[in-house]
Each structure stands twice: as C-alpha cells, then as structure tokens.
FITOR-335961 format. One record per residue (C-alpha): x, y, z. Coordinates in steps of 0.05 Angstrom, whole numbers, plus 5000, padded with zeros to 4 digits. Layout:
BEGIN
XYZ...
# end
This chain:
BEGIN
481253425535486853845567489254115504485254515438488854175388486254625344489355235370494654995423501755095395503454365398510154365363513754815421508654415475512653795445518954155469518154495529512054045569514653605621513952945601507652795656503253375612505853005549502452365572497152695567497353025496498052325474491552135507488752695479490752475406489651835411482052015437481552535377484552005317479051485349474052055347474752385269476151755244470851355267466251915222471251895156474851235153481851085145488250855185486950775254491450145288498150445259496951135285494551005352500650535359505651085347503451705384509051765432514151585387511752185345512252595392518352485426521952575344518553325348520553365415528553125397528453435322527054175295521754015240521754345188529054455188529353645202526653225159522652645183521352155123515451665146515251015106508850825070505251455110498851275135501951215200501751995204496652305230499552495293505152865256499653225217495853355282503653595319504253995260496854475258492354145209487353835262481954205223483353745166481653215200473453395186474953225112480152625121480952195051475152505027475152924962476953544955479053375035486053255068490252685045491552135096498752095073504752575073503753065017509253665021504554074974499554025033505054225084512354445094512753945155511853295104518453295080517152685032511552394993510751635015504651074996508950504984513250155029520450095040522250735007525451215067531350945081533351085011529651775000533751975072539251805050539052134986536752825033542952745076548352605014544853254985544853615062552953465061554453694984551754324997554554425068547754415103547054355166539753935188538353265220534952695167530252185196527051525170520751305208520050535179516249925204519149205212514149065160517449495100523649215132523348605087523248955026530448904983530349604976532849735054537449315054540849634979540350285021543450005084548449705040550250465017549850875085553550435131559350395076559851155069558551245141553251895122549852195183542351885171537751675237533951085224527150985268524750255271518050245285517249485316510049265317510648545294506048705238505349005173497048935155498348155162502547965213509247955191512947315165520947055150527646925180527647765197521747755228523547195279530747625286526648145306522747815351528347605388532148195387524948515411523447955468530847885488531948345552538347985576543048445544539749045575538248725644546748445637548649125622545349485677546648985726554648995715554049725707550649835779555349285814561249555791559450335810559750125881566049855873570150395910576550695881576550135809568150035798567450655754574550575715573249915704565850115682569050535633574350035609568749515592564950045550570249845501568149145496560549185498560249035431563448305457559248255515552548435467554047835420555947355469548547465496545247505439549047125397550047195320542947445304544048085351549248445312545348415241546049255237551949395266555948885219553449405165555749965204550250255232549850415306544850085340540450405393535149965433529849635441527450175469519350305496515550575443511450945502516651175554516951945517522752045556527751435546525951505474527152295472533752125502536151535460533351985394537852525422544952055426542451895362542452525326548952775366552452085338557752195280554951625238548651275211544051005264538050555281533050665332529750035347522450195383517649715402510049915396503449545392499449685338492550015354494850145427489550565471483050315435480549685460477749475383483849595342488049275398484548675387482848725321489249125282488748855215480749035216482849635240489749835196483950135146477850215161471350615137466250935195465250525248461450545329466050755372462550295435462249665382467949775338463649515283463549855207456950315202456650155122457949515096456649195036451248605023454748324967461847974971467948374948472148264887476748004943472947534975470447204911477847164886478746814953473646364952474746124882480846024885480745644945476045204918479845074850485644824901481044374934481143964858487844164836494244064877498444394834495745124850499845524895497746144928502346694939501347504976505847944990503748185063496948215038494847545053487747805082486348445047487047984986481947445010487246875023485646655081481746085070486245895020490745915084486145535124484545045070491244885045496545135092502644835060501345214994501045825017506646305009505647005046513847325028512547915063513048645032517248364975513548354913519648264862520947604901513747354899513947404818521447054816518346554863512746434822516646374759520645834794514745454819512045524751518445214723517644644761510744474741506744764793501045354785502146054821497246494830499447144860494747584889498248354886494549074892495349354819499950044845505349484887505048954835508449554791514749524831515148784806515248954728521748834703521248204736514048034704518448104632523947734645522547114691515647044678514247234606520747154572520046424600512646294573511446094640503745944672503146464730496146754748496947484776490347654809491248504805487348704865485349454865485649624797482950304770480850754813480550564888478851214928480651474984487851244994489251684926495051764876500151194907494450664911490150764847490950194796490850654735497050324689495949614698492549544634499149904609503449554640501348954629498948954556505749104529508348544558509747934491504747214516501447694564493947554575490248044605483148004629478148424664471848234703465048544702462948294759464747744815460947174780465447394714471347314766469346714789469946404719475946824692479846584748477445764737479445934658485446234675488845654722488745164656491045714606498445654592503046204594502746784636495647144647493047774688485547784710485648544734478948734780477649414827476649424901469749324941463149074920463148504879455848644851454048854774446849284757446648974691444048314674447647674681452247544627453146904595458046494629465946724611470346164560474746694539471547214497468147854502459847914503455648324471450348584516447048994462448049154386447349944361447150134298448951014321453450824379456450204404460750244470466549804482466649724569472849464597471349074651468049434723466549964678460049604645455749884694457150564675457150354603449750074608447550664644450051164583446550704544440550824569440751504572442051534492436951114475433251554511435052104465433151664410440551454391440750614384445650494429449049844437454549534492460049164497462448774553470548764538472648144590479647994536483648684537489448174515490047954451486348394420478348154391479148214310472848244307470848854324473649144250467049014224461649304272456249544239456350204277456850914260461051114329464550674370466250904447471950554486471750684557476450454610478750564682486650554658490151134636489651224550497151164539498750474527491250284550486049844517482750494472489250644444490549944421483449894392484850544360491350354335488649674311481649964275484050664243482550414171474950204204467950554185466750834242468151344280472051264353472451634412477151414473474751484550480651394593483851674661486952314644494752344639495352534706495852294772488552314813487252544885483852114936475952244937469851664932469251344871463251734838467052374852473552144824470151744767465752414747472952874757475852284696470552394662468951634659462251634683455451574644453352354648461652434612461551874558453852104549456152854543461952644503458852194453453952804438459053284425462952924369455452734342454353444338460853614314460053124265452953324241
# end
C-alpha cells in the first residue's frame, strides 16, 4: 500500500493530493475494506462501490464543520477510515468493537445516527433550517441511495426543501440496487435518466460548435444557457425534469469514479443558493471481483476467502428464512389465493422461490413498508391472502398502518417478522426487541412465536387459514432447536416439562435457553419444569392454575408491553410466585448473540442466577 492508513493524515491528503495519488488511496481502501472484513463480517458491496465518491465529499466539504448525513449507514466505512478510526476496523460489529454504522458518540465526524432507510433528506434538512435560525454558517449533506429513494418519506422532505428553497446538498448514490435489485416506475426513471447520455453528449456538442464560431459562438453560448432547461426536456422528455419541477437543482449523472468531475460538480453544488441533487452513478461492490458479481451475497456478509469469495462459517441447518420461504412457497403451490409481498427484502427474506414459483404473486414495493401493509389490507379486502415478509425493526415504521387498515378492518394478513429479538452485529437500529410490544397491543391481533423452523413450518400453514390479522415473529439465522421435537403446532402452547419448584414460561427461540436453565436446576435438586409459549396472543388462561411454586417468564422482547408483563398483569391474584426475564429498557449495542444475550441477562447462567436469588430471598 502507498499509504499507512493508520497514521497518514487522510482528511488533509483528501484535500491537497492530486487527484492521480488519490486513485490510489482509493485502491488502497478498497484493498483494506476487502482485507478486515473478510476476518469480521459485515457490509462489503456498498462500501467498495462508493469509495471515490467519499472521498471527493471530504475533499469538497470541511467535515466536521459540514455535516455529511449518510442514509441507512452501512455504506460508511470509508468515511470512518477518511476520518482516523482504521484501528477499529480489528473489532468491526463485534462486541464491545466499533459499530458498522454512523454513531456520533463514537465520533465527531458522524454527524447523524442512521440504520434505517430514507431518513437523511429529512434529518438534513432539519440541520440546515436549524444552521439558518441560528445564523450558522456550514454546508449540510445527504448521502442517499436510489434504493431509500422510494421510500414516502423523501419525497415529504423534498416536498418541504424545494418549497422553502433552504440551502441542503443532496448526493444520489445510483447503484440500481438496494440489497435486491431495485423495483417501480422510479427505478426505471432512474435508469433512464442514468443510461440516457444524449443530453450531456447534445450539450457539449453545441457548446464546442458554437465556441468556434468567431465574433457570435460564445454570446450565443451564453444566450442558450438560458434555455437549457428547454433543450434538457425536449431530450429527455417528461421523465427528466422529475427534481427540478420540485425545485431542486439538478446536477448529473455524473461518474461515481472520476474524483475530479465529481469534486467539481460537489463544489457548484455547495456554492449554489438553493437545494440541490447530485446524481452519481456507482456499481455496487466495484474493485472485488466476488461482490461485483455477487452484491446482494455480498451487501452483508460474515468471514469469507478472499481467493473464493465463499463464507468460512456457515450453517448446516436452514435458516428461519429459508424455511419461511420454502413453506410458504409450497402452501402457494395448493392455494392461489396467497400473495407474497417484501419490501426490498425479497432474498434476505427467503422469497425467492416464491418468486420463481409463482411470479405473478409476488409483490417486491421497494423500501416502502407502510405501502406493503396498505397493499396488503387491500388485497385482503378483496379476498385474497397476504403474507408480508418484513424485518421486525422496519416493519415498525409501518404501525399506525398495521392499526388502522389492517386491524381496524379484521382483515386476514400474515406478517412473517423476520429478525425479531436480538440479531447481532448490525446493533440498536436492527434488533427486533418491541415487536412483541408492538404488536400485542394491537385489538384481533394474533401473535405467534416459533421454537424452531419445523414450529415455523406449521405456524405459518395454521396461520394462512386463520381469519383476521396474525404475526408469526422468529429471530435471524439457524433454524435448528437442542431440545426435543415438539408435538406438531394447532395453535396452542406445549408443555415440555411439568415442575412442581419452578416452571419456566419460554417465548418462542428462547426455549433453548429455557431447557438449558432447566437442567441446571434440576441439577441443584429444584424440579424444574418448561414451557414452550408458541401463542404470545391471546393470552393461555390456563396457566392461572399451575401447580408451581415460581413461575419464570422469559423473552427476547423488551418487558414493557411484552409477553411477562401481560402474564403478570393477567395472574397477580395466582399462587405462585413470578419473576419476568426481558431485554432491559434500553437500547443494545451490536455484539454476537451469546454476548448480547448474557449482557440482557436472558441466558441460562441469568434466569438460573436469577431464579436462585428470589428462592433465597424467599427462604
């Protein structure tokens, strides 16, 4: 490598390197990201695509002073690299380790904490309304893909900043993708905005003819600046002036690796009076032959070969994913009622051979989860049966709409909650800890939680013929259970085990750990018995007359509003005694799942340490 990125000052290298030396940083990072994160896991395709676009912001913008707002963040590693925390990169998404999103309590260079999509355009223009109130004087940036472009939310803040006219720079990031490849009537706009060079070839052409005009060519030049915005539209007809009818200048396409076009476009940005757009084009994964080929495999990855670009760990058991997938799939092969429906997610949700298998009912609406529950309440109207497949944290943006078009109608959607409880190392925006929450508060809401993929399997076969609307909620990864087969799911909870000291109530994924604690009490000589709680939603009556002395409820959802606090609420006036195992009431870092299971204090060494202190306390 030419540079120590550990030690070089990159920020001011940025600024003062000639642009030849600055291809070469970007080699440099690109080989480094490939490097650390073939040995931690995480985001490779998106960063690797947007190297020189990073640097050419720090070389046009004086961060920290500037604020550069990235959307959804795991597209920054290159700013964290620009701005001195190489080192981190050792400990990347691991616990106790950096985060592999912008955190500002990890650095004054993030100016803004992002996880979710679709969110910077808003939170920039909030910063520069804020910059201008208090007579500031700093440059505000939003870095967002065409992917979180679909999202409502942009186009409510585009809405505001083009009618107040507030000085906010607006960096498209144009990769055609968002994990899936991107889908809808903006998509194909900006494809052909993307693909169309006419404009650009027309305008340089007239401009160079008319220069060597002698005496008139550069007047007249000048006169027809006037009327570009006529000569734009006439060549790319009414799709090309989406932005600028908002009024928002428009800058581009522009190459997403020619550091300086793009240093001098962001430049005539910033200097504008006036919102603007950058429109770049990139190529997700760019520089490593694997994620090139491969970007959705490689948008998040664990530790892979560099030669192979093949995972080093993977699981022998199917994921929840894949079995949700599968099932599903196969429940459509019978029924031709059952629609599928992701929200850019279509593969990290196992769809695709619902895709494959039945093309024409399957519904990918982009990053717009709000519109995939309206949807679904409308194709539920009509008599069909959605199932929508959203991770737990995104399918919270959707709530109001889950109450009001789904529930307040009675209507039969499935939600399949991918990702719920804790999912590791993409941390506090991507843990599913308030589904159960969420969810249960909802009137006609059913809410059920797997133990394991065979559990799924059934759930999800029970669930199509329920009527009204149901949630079957299940965590990332490995599909597999260590206890023993249950009995097969017709909507009730098992018991695994009856105890007559201690009887422990396990929502869902969290049997295993349930059986385990077990164990080690019975060991102690306490008679220990489990439950396997598959119905969070309604509520088992039942369970007011356990023959128990202590009852433990144990859950990977936060307490408040969770399924121990309803059992609580429900058996106060009961014999026994009852201790609740929840997520703390707090928001939990990134780490493996042991780790951030033991730091809950949901694991079997906690409920087993817990249950003997209120025995003792007791005694």
């Amino acid at each position: 490598m030419k540079y120590d990125l550990y030690n070089d000052d990159l920020l001011n290298i940025c600024k003062t390197a000639p642009v030849s030396d600055l291809n070469e940083l970007c080699e440099d990072i690109r080989s480094f990201i490939v490097e650390k994160v073939s040995r931690t896991g995480g985001h490779v395709s998106s960063n690797l695509g947007i190297v020189e676009l990073t640097v050419a912001l720090m070389r046009t913008f004086n961060c920290p002073k500037d604020r550069i707002i990235y959307d959804v963040g795991h597209q920054t590693y290159v700013h964290k690299i620009l701005t001195g925390r190489a080192a981190g990169f050792d400990t990347l998404r691991q616990y106790g380790g950096m985060s592999g999103f912008p955190k500002s309590r990890e650095s004054a260079f993030d100016a803004y904490d992002t996880g979710h999509s679709s969110t910077s355009v808003s939170a920039a223009y909030g910063m520069a309304v804020a910059r201008d109130i208090s007579g500031e004087d700093y440059n505000v940036v939003a870095v967002i893909g065409d992917g979180s472009f679909t999202n409502g939310t942009v186009y409510e803040a585009l809405n505001n900043i083009g009618a107040n006219q507030t000085n906010v720079n607006i960096v498209l990031n144009d990769n055609g993708m968002s994990i899936s490849h991107n889908v809808g009537a903006l998509s194909k706009y900006l494809n052909k905005v993307r693909s169309s060079q006419k404009y650009d070839q027309a305008k340089v052409s007239v401009k160079s003819a008319l220069d060597n005009v002698p005496f008139i060519g550069r007047p007249i030049t000048k006169g027809l600046r006037s009327s570009k915005q006529k000569i734009k539209y006439s060549v790319l007809g009414e799709e090309g002036h989406l932005i600028e009818d908002l009024g928002i200048k428009y800058f581009g396409p522009v190459d997403g690796y020619d550091i300086r076009q793009m240093s001098d476009i962001l430049k005539a940005a910033a200097e504008y009076d006036g919102p603007t757009l950058i429109h770049v084009i990139t190529v997700k994964g760019k520089g490593y032959k694997w994620s090139e080929k491969y970007p959705r495999k490689f948008h998040g990855i664990g530790p892979f070969d560099i030669e192979t670009g093949e995972e080093l760990k993977k699981s022998t058991s199917p994921s929840y994913s894949k079995v949700f997938g599968e099932t599903l799939t196969a429940l459509a092969d019978k029924d031709d009622k059952i629609v599928a429906i992701a929200a850019a997610m279509g593969t990290a949700t196992g769809l695709i051979p619902f895709y494959e298998a039945h093309t024409d009912r399957y519904f990918d609406v982009g990053i717009a989860e709000e519109h995939a529950v309206v949807f679904a309440a409308g194709l539920a109207k009509a008599g069909m049966k959605p199932v929508v497949a959203i991770y737990s944290s995104f399918l919270q943006r959707a709530f109001d709409y889950i109450i009001e078009d789904v529930a307040l109608q009675d209507l039969h959607v499935v939600f399949a909650v991918d990702r719920a409880g804790l999912v590791g190392a993409d941390g506090e925006t991507h843990h599913g800890q308030f589904d159960l929450s969420y969810l249960s508060m909802i009137p006609g809401m059913t809410v059920l939680a797997p133990a394991d993929g065979n559990q799924l399997a059934e759930m999800l076969e029970f669930a199509v013929d329920m009527d009204g609307p149901v949630a079957i909620r299940y965590p990332r990864g490995s599909s597999e259970g260590d206890h023993l087969r249950l009995r097969r799911f017709r909507g009730a909870n098992s018991t695994i085990s009856e105890g007559r000291d201690v009887t422990i109530l396990a929502v869902g994924a969290m049997l295993d750990e349930a059986i385990r604690a077990a164990e080690i009490l019975k060991a102690s000589g306490l008679d220990t018995g489990v439950v396997n709680v598959a119905v969070v939603k309604p509520l088992d009556t039942t369970w007011a007359a356990l023959d128990t002395g202590l009852v433990v409820t144990v859950e990977d959802n936060v307490f408040s509003g969770g399924f121990g606090e309803s059992f609580g609420a429900a058996n106060s006036d009961a014999s026994y005694d009852i201790i609740n195992i929840a997520i703390p009431d707090r928001f939990i870092p990134h780490g493996d799942i042991p780790s951030l299971r033991k730091e809950c204090g949901i694991d079997a060494e906690s409920i087993v340490r817990k249950v003997q202190e209120r025995l003792e306390r007791k005694a």
